[in-house]
C-alpha positions as CSV (number, residue, x, y, z in Angstrom):
1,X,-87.1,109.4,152.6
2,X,-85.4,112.7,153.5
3,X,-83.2,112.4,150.1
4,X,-86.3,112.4,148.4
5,X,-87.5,115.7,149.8
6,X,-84.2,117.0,149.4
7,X,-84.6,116.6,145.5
8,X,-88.1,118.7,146.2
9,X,-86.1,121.4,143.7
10,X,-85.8,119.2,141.1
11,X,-89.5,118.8,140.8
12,X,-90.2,122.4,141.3
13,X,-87.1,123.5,138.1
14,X,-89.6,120.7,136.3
15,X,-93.0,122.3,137.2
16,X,-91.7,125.6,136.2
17,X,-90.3,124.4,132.7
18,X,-93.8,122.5,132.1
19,X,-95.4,125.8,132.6
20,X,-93.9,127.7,130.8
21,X,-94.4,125.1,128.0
22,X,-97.8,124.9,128.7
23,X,-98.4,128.9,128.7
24,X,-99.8,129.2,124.9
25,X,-102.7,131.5,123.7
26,X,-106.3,130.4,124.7
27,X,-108.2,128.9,121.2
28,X,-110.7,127.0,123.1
29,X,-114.0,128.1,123.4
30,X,-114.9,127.1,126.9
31,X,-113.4,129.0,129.0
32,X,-115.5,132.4,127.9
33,X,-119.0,130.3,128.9
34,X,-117.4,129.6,132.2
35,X,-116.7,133.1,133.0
36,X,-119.7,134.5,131.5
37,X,-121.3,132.0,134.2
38,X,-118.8,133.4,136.9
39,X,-120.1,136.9,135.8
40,X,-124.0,135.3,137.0
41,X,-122.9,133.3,139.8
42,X,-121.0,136.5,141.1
43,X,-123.9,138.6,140.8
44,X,-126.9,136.4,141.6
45,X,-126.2,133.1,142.7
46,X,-125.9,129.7,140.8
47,X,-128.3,129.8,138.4
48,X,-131.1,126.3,137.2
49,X,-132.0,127.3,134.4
50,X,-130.1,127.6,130.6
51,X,-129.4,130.9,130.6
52,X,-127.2,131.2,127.5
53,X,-130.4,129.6,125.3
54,X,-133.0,132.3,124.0
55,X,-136.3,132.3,126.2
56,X,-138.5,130.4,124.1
57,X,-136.0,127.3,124.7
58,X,-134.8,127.8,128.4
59,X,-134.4,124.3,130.1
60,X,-133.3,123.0,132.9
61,X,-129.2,123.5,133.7
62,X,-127.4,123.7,137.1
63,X,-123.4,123.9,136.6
64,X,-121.2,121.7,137.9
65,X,-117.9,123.6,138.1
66,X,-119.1,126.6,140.1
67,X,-116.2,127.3,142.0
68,X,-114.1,127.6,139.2
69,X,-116.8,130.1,137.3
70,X,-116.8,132.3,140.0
71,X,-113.3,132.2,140.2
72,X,-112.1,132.5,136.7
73,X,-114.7,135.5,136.5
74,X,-113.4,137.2,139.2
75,X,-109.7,136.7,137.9
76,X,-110.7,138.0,134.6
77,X,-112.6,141.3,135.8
78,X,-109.7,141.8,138.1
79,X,-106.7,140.8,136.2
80,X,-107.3,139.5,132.7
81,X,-106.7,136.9,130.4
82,X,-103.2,136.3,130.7
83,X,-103.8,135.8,134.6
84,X,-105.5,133.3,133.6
85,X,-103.8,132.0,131.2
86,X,-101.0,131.8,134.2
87,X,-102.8,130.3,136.1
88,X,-103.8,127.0,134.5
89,X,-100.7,126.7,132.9
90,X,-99.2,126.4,136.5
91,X,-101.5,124.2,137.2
92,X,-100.5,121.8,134.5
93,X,-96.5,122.8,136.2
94,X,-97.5,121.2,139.3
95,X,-99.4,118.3,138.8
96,X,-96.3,117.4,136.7
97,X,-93.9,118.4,139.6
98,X,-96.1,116.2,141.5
99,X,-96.5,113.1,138.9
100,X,-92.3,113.0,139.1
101,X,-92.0,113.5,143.5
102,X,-94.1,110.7,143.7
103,X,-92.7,108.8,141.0
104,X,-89.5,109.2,142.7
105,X,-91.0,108.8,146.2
106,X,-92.1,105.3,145.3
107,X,-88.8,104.2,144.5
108,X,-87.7,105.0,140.8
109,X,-84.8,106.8,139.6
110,X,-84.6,110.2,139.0
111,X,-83.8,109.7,135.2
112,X,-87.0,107.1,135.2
113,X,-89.0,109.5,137.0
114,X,-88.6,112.3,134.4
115,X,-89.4,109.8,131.7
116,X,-92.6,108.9,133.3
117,X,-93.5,112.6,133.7
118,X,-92.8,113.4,130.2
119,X,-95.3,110.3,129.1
120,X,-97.6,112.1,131.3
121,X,-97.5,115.2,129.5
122,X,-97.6,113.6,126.5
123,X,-100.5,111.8,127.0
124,X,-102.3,115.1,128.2
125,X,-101.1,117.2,125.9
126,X,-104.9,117.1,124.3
127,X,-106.5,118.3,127.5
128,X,-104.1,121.7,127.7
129,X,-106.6,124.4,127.4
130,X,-107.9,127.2,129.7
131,X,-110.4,125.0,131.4
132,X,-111.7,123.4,134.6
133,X,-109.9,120.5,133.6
134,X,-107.0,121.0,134.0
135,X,-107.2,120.5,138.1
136,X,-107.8,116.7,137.7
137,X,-104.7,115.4,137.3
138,X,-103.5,117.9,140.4
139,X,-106.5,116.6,142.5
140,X,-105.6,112.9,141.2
141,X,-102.0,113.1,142.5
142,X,-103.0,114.8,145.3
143,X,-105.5,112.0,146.2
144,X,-102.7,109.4,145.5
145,X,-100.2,110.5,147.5
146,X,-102.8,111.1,150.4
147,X,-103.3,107.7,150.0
148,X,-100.2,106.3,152.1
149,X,-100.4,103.7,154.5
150,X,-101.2,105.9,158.1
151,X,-101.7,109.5,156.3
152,X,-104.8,109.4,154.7
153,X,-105.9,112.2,156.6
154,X,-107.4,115.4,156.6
155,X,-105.5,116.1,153.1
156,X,-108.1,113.6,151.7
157,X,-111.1,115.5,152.8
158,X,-109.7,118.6,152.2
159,X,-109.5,117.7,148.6
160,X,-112.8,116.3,148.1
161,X,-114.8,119.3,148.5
162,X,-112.7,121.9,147.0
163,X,-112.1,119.6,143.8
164,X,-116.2,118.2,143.8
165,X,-116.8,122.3,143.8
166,X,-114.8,123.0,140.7
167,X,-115.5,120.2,138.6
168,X,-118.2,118.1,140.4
169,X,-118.0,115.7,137.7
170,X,-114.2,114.3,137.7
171,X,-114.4,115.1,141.7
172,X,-116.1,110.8,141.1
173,X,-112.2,110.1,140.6
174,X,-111.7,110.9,144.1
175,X,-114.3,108.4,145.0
176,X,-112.7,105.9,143.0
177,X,-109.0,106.7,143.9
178,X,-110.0,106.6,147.7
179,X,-112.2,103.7,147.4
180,X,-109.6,101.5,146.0
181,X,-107.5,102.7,149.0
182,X,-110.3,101.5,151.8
183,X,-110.7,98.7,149.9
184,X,-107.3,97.5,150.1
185,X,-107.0,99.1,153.7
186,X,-110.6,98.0,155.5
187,X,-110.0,100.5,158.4
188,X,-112.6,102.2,160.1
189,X,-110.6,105.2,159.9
190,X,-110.4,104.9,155.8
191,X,-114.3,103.9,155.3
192,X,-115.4,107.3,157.8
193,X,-112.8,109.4,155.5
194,X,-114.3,107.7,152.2
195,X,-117.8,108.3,153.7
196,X,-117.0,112.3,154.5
197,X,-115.7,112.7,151.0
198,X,-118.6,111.4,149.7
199,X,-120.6,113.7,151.6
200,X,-118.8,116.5,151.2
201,X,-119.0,116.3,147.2
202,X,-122.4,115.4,147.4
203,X,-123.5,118.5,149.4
204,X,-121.9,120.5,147.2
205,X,-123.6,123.9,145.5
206,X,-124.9,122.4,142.0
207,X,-123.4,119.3,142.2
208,X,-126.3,116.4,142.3
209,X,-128.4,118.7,139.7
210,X,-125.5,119.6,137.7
211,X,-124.1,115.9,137.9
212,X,-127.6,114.5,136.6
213,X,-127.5,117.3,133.6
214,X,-124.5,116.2,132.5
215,X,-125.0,112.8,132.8
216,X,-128.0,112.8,131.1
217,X,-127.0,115.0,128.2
218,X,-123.7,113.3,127.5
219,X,-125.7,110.1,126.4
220,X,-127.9,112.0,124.3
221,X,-125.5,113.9,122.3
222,X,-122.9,111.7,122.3
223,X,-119.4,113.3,120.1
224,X,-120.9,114.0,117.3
225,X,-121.5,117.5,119.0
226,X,-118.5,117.2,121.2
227,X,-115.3,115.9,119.9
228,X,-113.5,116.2,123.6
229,X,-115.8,112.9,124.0
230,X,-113.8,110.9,121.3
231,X,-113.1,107.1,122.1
232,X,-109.1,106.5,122.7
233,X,-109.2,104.8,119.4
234,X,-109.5,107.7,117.6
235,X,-105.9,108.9,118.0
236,X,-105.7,105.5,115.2
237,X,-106.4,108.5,112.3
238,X,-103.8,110.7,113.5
239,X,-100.7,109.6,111.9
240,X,-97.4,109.2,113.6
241,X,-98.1,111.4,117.2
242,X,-101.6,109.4,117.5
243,X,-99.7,105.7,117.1
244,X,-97.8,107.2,119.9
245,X,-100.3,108.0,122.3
246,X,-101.9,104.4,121.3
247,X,-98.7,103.2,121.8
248,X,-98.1,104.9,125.7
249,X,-101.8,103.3,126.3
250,X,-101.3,99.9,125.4
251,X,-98.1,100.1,127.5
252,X,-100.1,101.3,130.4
253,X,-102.6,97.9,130.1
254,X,-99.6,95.8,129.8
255,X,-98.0,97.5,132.8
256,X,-101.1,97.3,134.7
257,X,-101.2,93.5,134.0
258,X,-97.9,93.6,134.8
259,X,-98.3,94.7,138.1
260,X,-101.3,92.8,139.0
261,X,-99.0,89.3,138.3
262,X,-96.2,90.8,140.5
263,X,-97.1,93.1,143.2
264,X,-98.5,91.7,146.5
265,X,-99.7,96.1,147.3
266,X,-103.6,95.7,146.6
267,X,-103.5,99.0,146.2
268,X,-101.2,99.4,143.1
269,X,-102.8,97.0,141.9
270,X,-106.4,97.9,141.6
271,X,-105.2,102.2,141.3
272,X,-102.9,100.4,138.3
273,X,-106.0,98.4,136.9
274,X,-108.6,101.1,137.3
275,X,-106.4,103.9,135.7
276,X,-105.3,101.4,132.4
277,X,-109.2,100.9,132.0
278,X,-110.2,104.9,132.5
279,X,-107.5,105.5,129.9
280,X,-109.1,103.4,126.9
281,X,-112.6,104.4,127.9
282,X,-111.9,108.2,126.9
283,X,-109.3,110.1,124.8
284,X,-109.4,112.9,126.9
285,X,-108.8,109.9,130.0
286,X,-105.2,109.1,128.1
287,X,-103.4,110.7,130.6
288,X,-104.6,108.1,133.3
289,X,-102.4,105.7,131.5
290,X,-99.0,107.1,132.7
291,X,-99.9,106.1,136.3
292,X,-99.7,102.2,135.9
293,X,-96.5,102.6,133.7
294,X,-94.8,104.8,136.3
295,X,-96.2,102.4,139.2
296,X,-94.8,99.2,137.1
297,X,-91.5,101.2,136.8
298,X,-91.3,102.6,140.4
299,X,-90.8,98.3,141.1
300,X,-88.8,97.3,138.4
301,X,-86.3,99.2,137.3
302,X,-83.6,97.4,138.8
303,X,-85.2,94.4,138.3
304,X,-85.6,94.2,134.3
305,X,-83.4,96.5,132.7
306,X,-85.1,96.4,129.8
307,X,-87.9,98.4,131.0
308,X,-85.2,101.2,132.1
309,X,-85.0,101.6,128.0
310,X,-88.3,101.0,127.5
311,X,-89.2,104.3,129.3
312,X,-86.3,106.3,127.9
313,X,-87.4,105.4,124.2
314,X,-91.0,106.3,125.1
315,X,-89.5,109.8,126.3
316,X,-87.2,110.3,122.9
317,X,-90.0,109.6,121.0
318,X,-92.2,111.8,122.8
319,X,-90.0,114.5,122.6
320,X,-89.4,114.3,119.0
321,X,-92.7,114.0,118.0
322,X,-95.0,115.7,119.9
323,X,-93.4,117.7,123.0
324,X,-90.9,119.5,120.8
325,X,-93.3,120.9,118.0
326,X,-95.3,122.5,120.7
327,X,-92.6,124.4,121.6
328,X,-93.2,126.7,118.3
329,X,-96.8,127.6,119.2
330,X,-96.8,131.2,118.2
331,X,-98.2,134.3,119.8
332,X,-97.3,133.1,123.4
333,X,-97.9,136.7,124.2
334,X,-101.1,137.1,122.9
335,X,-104.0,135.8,125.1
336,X,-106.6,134.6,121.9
337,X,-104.7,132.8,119.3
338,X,-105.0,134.7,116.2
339,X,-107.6,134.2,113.8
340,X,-109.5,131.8,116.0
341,X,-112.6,134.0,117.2
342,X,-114.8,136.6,115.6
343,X,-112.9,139.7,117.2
344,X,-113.8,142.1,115.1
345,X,-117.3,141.1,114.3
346,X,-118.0,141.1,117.5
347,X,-116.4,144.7,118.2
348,X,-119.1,145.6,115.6
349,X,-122.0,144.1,117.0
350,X,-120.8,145.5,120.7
351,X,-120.5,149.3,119.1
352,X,-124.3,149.1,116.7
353,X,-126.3,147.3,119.9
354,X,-126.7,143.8,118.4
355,X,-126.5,142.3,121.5
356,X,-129.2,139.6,120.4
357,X,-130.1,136.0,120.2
358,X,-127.4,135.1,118.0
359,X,-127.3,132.0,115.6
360,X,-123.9,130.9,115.7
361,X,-121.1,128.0,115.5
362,X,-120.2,125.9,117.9
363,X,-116.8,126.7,117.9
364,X,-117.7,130.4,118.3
365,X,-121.2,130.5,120.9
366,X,-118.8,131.0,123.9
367,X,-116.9,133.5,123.0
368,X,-119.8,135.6,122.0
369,X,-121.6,135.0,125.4
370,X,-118.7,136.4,126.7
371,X,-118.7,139.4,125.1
372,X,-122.2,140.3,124.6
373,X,-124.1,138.1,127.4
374,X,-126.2,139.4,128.7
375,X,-128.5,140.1,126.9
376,X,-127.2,138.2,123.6
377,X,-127.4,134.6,124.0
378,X,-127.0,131.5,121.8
379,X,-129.0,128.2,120.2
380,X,-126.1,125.8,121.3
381,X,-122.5,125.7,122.8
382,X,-120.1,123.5,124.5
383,X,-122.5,122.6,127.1
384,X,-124.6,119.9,126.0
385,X,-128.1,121.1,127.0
386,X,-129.7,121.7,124.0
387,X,-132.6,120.4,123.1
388,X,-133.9,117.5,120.5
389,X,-135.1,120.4,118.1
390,X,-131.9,122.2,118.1
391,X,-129.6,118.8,117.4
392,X,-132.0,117.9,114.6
393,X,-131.3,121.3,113.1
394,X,-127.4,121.5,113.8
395,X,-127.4,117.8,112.1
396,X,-129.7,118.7,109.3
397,X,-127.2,122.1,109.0
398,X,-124.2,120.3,108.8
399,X,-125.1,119.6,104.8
400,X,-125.6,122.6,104.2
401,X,-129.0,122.9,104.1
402,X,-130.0,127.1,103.9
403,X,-133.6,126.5,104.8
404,X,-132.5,125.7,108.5
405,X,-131.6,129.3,109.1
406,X,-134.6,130.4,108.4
407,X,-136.1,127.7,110.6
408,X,-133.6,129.3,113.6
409,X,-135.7,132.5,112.9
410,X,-139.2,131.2,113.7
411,X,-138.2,128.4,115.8
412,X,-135.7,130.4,118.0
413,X,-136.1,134.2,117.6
414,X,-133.2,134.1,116.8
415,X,-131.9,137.9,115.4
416,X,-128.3,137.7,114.2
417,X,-126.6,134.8,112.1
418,X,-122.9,135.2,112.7
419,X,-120.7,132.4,111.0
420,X,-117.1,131.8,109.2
421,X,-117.0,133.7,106.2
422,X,-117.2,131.8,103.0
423,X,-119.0,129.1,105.1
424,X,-122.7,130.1,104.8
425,X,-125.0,128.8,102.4
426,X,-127.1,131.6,99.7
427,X,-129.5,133.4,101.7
428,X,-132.4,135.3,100.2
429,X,-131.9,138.4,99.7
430,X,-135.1,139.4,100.6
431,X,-134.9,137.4,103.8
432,X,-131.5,138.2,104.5
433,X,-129.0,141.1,105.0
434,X,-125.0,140.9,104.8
435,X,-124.2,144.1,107.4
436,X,-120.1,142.8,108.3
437,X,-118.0,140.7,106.5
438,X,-114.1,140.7,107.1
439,X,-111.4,137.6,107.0
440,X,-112.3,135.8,109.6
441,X,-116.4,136.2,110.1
442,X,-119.7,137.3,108.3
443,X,-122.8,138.7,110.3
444,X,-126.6,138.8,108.7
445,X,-129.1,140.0,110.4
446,X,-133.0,138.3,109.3
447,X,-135.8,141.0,107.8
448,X,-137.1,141.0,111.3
449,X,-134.6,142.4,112.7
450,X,-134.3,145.0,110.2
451,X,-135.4,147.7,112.5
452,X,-134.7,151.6,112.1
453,X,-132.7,152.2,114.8
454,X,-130.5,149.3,114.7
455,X,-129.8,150.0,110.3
456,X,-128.8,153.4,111.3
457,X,-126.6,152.6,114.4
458,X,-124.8,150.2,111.0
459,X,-124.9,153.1,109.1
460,X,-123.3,155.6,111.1
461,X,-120.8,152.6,111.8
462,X,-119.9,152.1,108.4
463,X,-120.1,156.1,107.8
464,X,-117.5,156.4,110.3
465,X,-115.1,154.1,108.6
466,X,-114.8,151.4,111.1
């Protein structure tokens, strides 16, 4: 045991290189909601209703991630983007350092480790983006290696709450992981920690409400709205690096069956069992797949040597065909990926006042809230709380259907139509005014909101050279 904490360097030189492979410009949309949230929750407390949807439309929405709003905010008001881009990169470091100490803990070499890590990576390589996310696999590991025979202690409970309070919703993997682990134990001690856990994520600011609205909303609008909720089968249309990650999961169900045939630890085998499972359910749950290949190869290394170049294949090919190309993601010093978000329209909507209820993409309704909420806000974002009129209307939108803007206009209020340029439908002229266009976006504003003020704050803009 003390050789393994003597290699605790090794694991930390590996955290630090997947960090700084991780570290890449932000070109998700999420993570500017979430701090626009932060920028609420900081200033009046967690908020129950949809804030981000015009007034007419308002429903019910608790978040679930809270802790991480508040915090993100407060990083980015305080230090800026790159902080956080830092930040959850390192995050992604250490639950790699983590994934390979316990690897290695468990009894697998430290070549076999690192192969198992870089499978890991791999396999999450969808998920790295500047978002709340990016803790599970930390808090997963974390859980796991709480879970040792006579140490499941106050680690476990400490994890519980601070994970359910930054993403209440994957916080349900520490029930599971823990739960397997009672199970297999049937202590008193286990089932009163498993209990307290329970509790504590329970009690948690936001998380039954926010829990229930995400529940709910994630069977109504299934991915057709949000491609993050892809079935693991979809990596089948994505040539040679999606045959991979199909690949690394079907290893992980035949290592889990594996396990179950050989190991007589009730624990590795149901953890091994419930992770193979999680990782077919979900694309964005592939990662769960490299923990029953790395607990099959913690036991069997020196037992079939065939899986020892099993698991260095599965790192070469890794490597070659997905961990290496990342390595040329451009701009690392740049915190928005170029060309990704409306910049510059936005600039000009900040400087002329349009700070409305915007009608905009999907890809772009964050990034806007976090630049002009409040008091701009949005039909529909990343969050899945629309309502039924608003998906009718993005579905009937999506063939290009003009009329539906209008619709936005009466329906919504809405004030502003912001969208790719080159992307939006012909508008009547009568109805419609173009006020920006540049490379990347286009901004019309409807006849009703065609007031003096606002036309000569556009004017003065334009007369100004901007």
């Amino acid at each position: 045991m003390m050789t393994r904490w003597r290699e605790i360097p090794v694991w930390l030189v590996l955290a630090i290189t997947v960090t700084l492979w991780a570290y890449r410009p932000i070109w998700n949309i999420d993570i500017f909601w979430h701090i626009a949230t932060g920028r609420v929750i900081l200033e009046s407390g967690i908020p129950d209703t949809d804030i981000f949807a015009p007034p007419l439309i308002r429903g019910d929405w608790t978040p679930f991630q809270w802790g991480y709003e508040a915090f993100v905010a407060w990083i980015d008001d305080n230090f800026g983007l790159t902080a956080l881009r830092w930040i959850h990169a390192s995050i992604v470091g250490v639950a790699a350092g983590l994934f390979g100490f316990w690897s290695r803990e468990k009894g697998a070499s430290i070549l076999a480790s690192l192969a198992t890590v870089t499978i890991f990576v791999c396999l999450f390589e969808d998920r790295i983006r500047v978002r709340p996310h990016l803790f599970e696999p930390m808090f997963v590991l974390l859980t796991i290696l709480a879970c040792r025979r006579g140490k499941a202690s106050i680690l476990a409970l400490l994890i519980a709450p601070i994970w359910a309070n930054i993403h209440a919703v994957s916080s349900l993997w520490w029930i599971a992981i823990f739960g397997a682990w009672t199970l297999s134990e049937r202590t008193s001690r286990t089932y009163l920690i498993l209990a307290t856990g329970i509790a504590a994520i329970a009690i948690s600011p936001g998380a039954l409400e926010g829990l229930t609205g995400a529940l709910s909303s994630h069977s109504e609008w299934p991915a057709e709205f949000v491609p993050e909720l892809k079935p693991i089968f979809a990596y089948a249309t994505e040539g040679a690096w999606g045959f991979l990650m199909l690949t690394m999961v079907a290893g992980g169900i035949v290592c889990s069956i594996l396990t179950v045939m050989r190991s007589k630890d009730t624990y590795r085998k149901i953890l091994s069992v419930g992770c193979a499972l999680a990782a077919v359910v979900l694309a964005r749950w592939a990662f769960f797949a490299a923990i029953p290949i790395a607990i099959f190869v913690q036991s069997s290394l020196e037992k079939n040597r065939i899986v020892y170049w099993v698991a260095i294949g599965a790192t070469t090919a890794s490597l070659a065909l997905h961990v290496g190309p990342r390595w040329s993601v451009n701009d690392r010093a740049t915190d928005i990926q170029a060309n990704t978000f409306p910049e510059s329209a936005v600039d000009f909507m900040e400087a002329t006042n349009i700070k409305v209820p915007t009608d905009t993409t999907g890809a772009w309704a964050g990034y806007l809230l976090y630049r002009l909420h409040p008091p701009a806000t949005v039909i529909a974002d990343g969050r899945l709380v629309f309502s039924a009129a608003v998906a009718d209307l993005l579905r009937r939108r999506s063939g290009g259907d003009s009329t539906t803007f209008d619709e936005a206009v009466g329906y919504f209020h809405t004030q502003a139509l912001l969208r790719p340029t080159g992307t939006t439908p012909p508008l009547s002229e009568d109805r419609w005014l173009l006020v920006y266009s540049d490379e990347i976006a286009e901004l019309w504003l409807p006849s009703p909101a065609w007031l003096p003020e606002r036309m000569e704050a556009i004017e003065q803009w334009n007369g100004e050279g901007q």
